[in-house]
Backbone as CSV, one residue per row, in Angstrom:
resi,resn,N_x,N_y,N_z,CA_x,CA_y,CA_z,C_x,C_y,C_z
1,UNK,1.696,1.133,-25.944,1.671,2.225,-26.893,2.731,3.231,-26.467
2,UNK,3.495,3.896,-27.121,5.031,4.597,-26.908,4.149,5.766,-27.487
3,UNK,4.014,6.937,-26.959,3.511,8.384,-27.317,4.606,9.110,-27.765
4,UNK,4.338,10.057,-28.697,5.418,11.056,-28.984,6.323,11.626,-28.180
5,UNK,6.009,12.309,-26.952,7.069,12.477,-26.014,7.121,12.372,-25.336
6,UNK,7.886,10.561,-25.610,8.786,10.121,-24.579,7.777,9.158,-23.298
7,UNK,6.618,9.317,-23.505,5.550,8.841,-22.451,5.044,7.186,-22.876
8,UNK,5.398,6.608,-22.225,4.269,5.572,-22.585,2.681,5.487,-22.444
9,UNK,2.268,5.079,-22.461,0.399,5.102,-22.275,-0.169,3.815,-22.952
10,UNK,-0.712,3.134,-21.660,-1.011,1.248,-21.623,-2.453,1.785,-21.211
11,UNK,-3.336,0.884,-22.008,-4.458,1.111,-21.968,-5.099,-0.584,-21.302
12,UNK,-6.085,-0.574,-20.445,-6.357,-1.714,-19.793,-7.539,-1.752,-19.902
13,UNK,-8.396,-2.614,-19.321,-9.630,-3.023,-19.265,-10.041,-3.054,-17.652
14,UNK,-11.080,-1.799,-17.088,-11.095,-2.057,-15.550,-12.149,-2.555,-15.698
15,UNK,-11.961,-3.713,-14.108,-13.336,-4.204,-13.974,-13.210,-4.144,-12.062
16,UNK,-12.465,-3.570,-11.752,-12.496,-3.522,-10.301,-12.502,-1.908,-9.621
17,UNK,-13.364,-1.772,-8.485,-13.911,-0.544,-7.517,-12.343,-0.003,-6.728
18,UNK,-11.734,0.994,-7.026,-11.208,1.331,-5.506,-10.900,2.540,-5.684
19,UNK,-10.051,3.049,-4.722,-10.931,4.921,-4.342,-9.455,5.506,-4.987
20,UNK,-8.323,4.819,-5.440,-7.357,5.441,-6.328,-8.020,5.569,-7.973
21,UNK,-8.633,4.434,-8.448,-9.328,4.611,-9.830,-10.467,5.404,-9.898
22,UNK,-11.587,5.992,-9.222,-12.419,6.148,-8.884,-11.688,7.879,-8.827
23,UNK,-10.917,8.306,-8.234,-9.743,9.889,-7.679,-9.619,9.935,-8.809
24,UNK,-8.990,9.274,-9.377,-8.216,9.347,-10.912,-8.973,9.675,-11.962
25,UNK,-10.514,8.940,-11.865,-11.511,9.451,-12.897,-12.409,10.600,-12.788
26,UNK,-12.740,10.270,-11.281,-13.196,12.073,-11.114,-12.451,13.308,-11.449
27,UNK,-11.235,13.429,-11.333,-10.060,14.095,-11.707,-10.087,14.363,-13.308
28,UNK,-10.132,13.376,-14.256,-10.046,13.288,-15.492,-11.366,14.361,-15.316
29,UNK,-12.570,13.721,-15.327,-13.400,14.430,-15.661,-13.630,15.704,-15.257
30,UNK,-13.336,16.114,-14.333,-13.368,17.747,-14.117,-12.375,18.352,-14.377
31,UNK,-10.984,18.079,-15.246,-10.211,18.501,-16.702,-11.188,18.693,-17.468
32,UNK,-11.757,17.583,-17.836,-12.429,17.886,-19.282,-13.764,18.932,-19.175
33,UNK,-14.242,18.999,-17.797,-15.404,19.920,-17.798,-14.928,21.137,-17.723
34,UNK,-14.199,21.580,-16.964,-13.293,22.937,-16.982,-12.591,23.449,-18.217
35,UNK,-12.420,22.129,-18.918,-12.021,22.442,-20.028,-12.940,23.358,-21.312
36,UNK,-14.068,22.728,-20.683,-15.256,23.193,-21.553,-16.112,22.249,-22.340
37,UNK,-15.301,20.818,-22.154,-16.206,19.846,-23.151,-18.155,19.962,-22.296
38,UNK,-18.557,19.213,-23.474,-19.947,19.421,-22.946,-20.099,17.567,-23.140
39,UNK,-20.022,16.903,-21.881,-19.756,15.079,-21.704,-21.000,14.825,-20.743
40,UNK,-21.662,15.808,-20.578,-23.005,15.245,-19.502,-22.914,16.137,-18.076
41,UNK,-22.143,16.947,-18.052,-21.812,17.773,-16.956,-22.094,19.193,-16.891
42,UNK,-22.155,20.175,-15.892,-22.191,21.880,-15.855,-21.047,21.717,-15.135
43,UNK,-20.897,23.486,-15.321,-19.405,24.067,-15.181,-19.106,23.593,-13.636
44,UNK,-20.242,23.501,-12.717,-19.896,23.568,-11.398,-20.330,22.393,-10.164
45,UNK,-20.036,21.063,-11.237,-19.797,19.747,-11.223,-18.483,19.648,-10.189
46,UNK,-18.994,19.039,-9.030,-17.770,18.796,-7.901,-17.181,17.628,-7.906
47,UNK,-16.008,17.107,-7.313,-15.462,15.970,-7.227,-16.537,15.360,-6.926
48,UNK,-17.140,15.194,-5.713,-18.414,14.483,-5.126,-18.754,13.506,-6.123
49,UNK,-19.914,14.663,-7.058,-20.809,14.014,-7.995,-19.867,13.504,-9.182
50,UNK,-19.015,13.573,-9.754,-17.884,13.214,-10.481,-18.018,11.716,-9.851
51,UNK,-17.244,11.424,-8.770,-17.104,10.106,-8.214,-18.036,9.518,-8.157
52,UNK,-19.383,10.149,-7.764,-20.468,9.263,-7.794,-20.876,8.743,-9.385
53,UNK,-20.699,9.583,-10.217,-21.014,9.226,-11.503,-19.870,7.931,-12.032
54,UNK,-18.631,7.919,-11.434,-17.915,6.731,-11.685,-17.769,5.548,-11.005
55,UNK,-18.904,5.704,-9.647,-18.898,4.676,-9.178,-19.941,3.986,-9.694
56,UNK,-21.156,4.644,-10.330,-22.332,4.152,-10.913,-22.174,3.657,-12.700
57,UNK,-20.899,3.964,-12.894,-19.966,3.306,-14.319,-19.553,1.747,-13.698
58,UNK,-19.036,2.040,-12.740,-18.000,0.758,-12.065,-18.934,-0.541,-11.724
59,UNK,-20.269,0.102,-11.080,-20.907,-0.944,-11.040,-21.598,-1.865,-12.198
60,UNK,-21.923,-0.952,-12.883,-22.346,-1.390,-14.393,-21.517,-2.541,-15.227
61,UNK,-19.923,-1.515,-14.557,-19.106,-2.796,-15.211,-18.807,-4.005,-14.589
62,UNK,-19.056,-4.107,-13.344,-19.345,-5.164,-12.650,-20.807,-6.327,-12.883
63,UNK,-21.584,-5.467,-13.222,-23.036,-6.244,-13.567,-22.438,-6.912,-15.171
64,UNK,-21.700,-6.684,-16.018,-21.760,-6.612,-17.488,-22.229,-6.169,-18.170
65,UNK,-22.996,-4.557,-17.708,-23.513,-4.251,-18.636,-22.516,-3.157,-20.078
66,UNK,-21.905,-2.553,-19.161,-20.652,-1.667,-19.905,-19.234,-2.052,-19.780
67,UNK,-18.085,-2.432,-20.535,-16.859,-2.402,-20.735,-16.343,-1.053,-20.608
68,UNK,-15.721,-1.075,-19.835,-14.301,0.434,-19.248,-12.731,0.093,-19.646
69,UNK,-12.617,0.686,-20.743,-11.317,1.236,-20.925,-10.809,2.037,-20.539
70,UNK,-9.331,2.040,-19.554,-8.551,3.380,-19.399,-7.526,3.813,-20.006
71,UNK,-6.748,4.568,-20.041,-5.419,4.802,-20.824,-4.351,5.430,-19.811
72,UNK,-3.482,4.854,-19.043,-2.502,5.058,-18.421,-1.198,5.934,-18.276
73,UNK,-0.616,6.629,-17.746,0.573,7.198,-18.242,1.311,6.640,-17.141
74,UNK,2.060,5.419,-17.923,3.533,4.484,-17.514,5.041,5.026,-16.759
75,UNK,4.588,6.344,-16.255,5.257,6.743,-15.479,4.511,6.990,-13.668
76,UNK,3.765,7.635,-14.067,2.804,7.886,-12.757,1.676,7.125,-13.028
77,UNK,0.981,5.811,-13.683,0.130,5.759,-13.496,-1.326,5.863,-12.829
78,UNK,-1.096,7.720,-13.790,-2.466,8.157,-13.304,-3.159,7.563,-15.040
79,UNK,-4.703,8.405,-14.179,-5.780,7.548,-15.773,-5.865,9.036,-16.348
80,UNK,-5.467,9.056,-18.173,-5.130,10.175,-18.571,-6.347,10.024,-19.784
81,UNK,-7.122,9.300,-19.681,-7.883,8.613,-21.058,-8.733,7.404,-20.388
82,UNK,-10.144,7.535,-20.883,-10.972,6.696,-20.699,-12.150,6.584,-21.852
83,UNK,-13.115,5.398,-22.074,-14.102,5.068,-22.995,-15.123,3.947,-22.939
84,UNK,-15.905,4.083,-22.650,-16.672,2.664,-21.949,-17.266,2.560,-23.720
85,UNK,-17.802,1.141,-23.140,-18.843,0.106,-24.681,-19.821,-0.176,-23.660
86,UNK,-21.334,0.444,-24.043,-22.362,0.262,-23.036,-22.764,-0.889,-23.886
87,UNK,-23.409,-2.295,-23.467,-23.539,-3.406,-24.238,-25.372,-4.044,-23.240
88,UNK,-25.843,-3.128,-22.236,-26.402,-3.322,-22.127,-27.837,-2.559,-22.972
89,UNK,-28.307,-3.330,-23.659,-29.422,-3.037,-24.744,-30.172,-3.549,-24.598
90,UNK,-31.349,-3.998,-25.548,-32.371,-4.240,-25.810,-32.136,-5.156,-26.172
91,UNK,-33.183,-6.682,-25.821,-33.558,-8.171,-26.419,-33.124,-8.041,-27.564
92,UNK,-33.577,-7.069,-28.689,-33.802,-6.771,-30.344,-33.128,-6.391,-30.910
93,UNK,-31.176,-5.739,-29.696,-30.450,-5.332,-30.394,-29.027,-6.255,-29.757
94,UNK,-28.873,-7.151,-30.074,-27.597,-7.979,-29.702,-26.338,-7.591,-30.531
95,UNK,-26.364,-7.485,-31.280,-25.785,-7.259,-32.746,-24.791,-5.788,-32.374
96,UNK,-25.306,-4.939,-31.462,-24.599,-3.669,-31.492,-24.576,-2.896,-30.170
97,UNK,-23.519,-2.136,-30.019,-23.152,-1.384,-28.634,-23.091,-0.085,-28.493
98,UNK,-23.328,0.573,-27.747,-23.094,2.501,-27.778,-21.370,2.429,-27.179
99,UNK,-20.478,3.059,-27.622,-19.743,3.988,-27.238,-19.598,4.912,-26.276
100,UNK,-19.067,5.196,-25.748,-19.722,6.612,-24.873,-18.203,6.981,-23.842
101,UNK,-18.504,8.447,-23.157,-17.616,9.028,-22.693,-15.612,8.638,-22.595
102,UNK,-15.789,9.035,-24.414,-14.543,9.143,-24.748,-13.669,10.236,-24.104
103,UNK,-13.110,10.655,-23.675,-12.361,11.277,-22.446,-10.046,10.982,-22.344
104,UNK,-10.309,12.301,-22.289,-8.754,12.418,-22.674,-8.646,13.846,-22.127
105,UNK,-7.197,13.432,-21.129,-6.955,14.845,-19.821,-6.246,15.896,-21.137
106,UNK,-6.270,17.018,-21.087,-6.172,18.740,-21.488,-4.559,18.217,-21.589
107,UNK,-3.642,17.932,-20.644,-2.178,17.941,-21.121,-1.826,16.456,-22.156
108,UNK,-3.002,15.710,-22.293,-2.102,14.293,-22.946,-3.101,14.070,-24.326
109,UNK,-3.344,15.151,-24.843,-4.113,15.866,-25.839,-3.277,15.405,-27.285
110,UNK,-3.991,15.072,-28.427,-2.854,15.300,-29.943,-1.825,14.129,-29.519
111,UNK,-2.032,13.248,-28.764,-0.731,12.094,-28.875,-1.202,10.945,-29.393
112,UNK,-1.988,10.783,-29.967,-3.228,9.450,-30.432,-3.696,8.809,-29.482
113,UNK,-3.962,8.941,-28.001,-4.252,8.440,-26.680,-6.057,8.882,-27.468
114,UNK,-6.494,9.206,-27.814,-8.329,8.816,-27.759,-8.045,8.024,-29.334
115,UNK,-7.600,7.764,-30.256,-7.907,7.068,-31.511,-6.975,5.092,-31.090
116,UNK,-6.241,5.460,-30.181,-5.598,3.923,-29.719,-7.241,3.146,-28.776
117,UNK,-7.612,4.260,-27.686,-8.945,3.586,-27.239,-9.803,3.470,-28.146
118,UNK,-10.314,4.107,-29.022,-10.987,3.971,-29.917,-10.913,2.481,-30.606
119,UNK,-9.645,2.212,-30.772,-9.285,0.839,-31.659,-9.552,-0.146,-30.957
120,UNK,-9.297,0.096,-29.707,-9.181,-1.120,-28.671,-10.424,-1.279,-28.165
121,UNK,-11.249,-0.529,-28.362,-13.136,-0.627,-27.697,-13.608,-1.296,-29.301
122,UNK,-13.101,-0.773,-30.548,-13.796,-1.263,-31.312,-12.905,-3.119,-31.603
123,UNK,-11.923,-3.204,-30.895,-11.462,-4.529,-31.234,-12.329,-5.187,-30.056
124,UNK,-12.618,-5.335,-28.866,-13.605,-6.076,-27.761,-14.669,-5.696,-28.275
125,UNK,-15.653,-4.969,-28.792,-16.824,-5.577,-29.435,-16.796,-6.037,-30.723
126,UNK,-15.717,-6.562,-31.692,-15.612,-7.270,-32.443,-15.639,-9.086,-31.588
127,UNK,-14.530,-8.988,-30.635,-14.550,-9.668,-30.021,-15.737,-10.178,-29.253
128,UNK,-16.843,-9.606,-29.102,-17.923,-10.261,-28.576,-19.195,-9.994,-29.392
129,UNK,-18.493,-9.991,-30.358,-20.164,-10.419,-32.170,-20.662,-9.256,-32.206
130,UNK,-20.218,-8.093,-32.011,-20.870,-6.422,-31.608,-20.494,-6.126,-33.336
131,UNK,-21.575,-5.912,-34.270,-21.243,-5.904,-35.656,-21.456,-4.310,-35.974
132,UNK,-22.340,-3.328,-34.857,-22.171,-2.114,-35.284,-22.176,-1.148,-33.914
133,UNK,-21.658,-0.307,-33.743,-21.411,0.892,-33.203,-22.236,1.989,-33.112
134,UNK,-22.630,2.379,-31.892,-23.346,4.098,-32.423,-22.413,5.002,-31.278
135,UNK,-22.261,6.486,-31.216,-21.661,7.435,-30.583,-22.949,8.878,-31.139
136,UNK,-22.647,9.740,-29.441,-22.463,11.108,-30.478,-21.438,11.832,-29.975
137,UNK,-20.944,13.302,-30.323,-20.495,14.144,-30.003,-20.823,15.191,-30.092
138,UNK,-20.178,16.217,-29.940,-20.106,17.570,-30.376,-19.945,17.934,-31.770
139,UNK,-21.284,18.606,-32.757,-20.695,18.776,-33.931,-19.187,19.533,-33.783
140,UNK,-18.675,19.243,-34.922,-17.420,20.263,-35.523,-16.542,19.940,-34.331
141,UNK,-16.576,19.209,-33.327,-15.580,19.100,-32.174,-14.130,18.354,-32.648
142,UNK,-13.035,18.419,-32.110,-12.040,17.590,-32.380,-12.375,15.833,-32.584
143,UNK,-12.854,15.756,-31.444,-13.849,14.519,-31.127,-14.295,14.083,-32.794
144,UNK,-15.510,15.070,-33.018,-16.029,14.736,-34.333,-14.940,14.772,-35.392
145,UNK,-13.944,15.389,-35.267,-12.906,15.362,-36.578,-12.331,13.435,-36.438
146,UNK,-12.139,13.168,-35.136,-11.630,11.746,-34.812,-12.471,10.650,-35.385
147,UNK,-13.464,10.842,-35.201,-14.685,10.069,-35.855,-14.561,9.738,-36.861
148,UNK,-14.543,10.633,-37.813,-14.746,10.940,-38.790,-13.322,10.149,-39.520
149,UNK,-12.317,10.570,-39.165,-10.917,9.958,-39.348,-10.790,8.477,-39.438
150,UNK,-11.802,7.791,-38.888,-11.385,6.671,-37.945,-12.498,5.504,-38.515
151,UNK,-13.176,6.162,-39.685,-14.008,5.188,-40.377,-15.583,5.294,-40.040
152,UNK,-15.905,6.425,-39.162,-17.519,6.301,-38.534,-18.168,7.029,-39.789
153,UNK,-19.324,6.852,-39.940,-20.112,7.789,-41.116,-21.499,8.442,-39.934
154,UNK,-21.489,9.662,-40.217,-22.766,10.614,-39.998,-23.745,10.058,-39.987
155,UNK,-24.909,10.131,-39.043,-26.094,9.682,-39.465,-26.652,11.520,-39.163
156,UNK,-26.526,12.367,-38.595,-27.323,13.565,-38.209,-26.657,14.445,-37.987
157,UNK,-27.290,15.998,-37.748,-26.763,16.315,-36.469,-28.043,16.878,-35.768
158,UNK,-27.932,17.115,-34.535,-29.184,17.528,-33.643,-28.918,19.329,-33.075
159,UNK,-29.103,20.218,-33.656,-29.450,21.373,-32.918,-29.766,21.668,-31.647
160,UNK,-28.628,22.127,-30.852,-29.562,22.467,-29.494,-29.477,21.382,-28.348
161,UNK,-28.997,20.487,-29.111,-29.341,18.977,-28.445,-28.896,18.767,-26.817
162,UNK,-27.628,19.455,-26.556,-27.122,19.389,-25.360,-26.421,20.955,-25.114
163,UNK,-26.116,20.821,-23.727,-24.780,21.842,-23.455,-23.566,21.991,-23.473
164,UNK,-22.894,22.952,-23.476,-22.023,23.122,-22.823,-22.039,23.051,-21.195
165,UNK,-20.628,22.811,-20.715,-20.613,23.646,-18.817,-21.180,24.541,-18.705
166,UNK,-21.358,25.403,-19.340,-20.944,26.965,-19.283,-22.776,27.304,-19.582
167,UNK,-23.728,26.437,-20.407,-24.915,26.517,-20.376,-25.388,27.130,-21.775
168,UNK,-24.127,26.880,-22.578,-24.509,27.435,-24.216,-24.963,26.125,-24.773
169,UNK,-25.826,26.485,-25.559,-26.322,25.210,-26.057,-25.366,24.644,-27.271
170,UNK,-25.325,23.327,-27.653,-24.736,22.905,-28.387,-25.253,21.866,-29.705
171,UNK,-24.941,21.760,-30.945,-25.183,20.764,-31.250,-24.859,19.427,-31.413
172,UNK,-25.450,17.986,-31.304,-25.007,16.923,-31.593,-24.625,16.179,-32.915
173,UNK,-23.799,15.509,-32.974,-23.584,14.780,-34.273,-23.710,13.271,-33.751
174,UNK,-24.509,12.349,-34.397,-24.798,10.756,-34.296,-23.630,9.980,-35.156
175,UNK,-23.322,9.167,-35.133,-22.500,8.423,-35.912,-22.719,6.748,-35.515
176,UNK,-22.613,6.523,-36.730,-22.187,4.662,-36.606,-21.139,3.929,-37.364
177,UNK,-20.826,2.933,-37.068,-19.955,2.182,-37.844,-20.331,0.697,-37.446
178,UNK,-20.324,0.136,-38.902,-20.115,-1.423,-39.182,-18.503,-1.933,-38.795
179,UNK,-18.686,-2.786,-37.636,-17.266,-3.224,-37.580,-17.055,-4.831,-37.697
180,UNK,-18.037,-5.333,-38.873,-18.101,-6.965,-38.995,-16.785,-7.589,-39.741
């Protein structure tokens, strides 16, 4: 993928542990918490627990239960963009996968780096009979404008549902998509 300026950004599929990918994602994520997104974190979320939360991704993706996408910048490959497909479900739900912690660093923002992962998580669960999708976000968030862009339809929104860092409450928006 060739970004507007001048950057490339190669998006891969990790399925392996080591303490440069692992730096790289804790890093991402405390951009985005400082930033203010509200992704499962408070304002005063340390590298520590950051890493621990991506090593407990890594293993998952090692068991099969979740697919990890990253998004690269082809100069320094650091990880500037990430999006897992949690596929571990229920006996009763084969048919479909959650989405989850769509993630994109504060400077590599507005270059289509979260709607290219987007395509590429929804092309591997096409690829493995995954016929529908669920996510949430942040109502009214950029996030939710992407969604929305990108073919998902509304099922809600939830009041209150989560936080911010910062400890303001926020609301959720649900979404799904048929991708048969």
């Amino acid at each position: 993928m060739h970004i507007s300026d001048k950057r490339d950004i190669h998006i891969q599929e990790l399925k392996e542990i080591n303490n440069i990918t692992i730096s790289d994602l804790a890093e991402l994520t405390l951009d985005i918490v400082q930033g203010g997104a509200s992704v499962g974190f408070m304002k005063d979320i340390s590298k520590e627990k950051a890493s621990e939360f991506w090593y407990n991704v890594l293993a998952k993706v090692q068991q099969e239960k979740t697919v990890l996408l990253v998004a690269k910048d082809s100069l320094s490959e650091q990880i500037v963009g990430t999006v897992q497909l949690q596929i571990d479900l229920p006996q009763n739900q084969p048919h479909r996968a959650d989405v989850a912690k769509m993630l994109v660093h504060s400077s590599f923002r507005r270059l289509g780096i979260a709607e290219h992962l987007l395509q590429h998580i929804e092309f591997i669960a096409k690829k493995m009979k995954k016929s529908l999708l669920v996510l949430d976000t942040v109502t009214d968030s950029p996030a939710h404008a992407l969604y929305l862009k990108c073919g998902w339809k509304v099922v809600g929104n939830i009041p209150n549902y989560a936080l911010f860092p910062d400890g303001t409450p926020c609301s959720t928006t649900y979404f799904y998509k048929n991708i048969q």
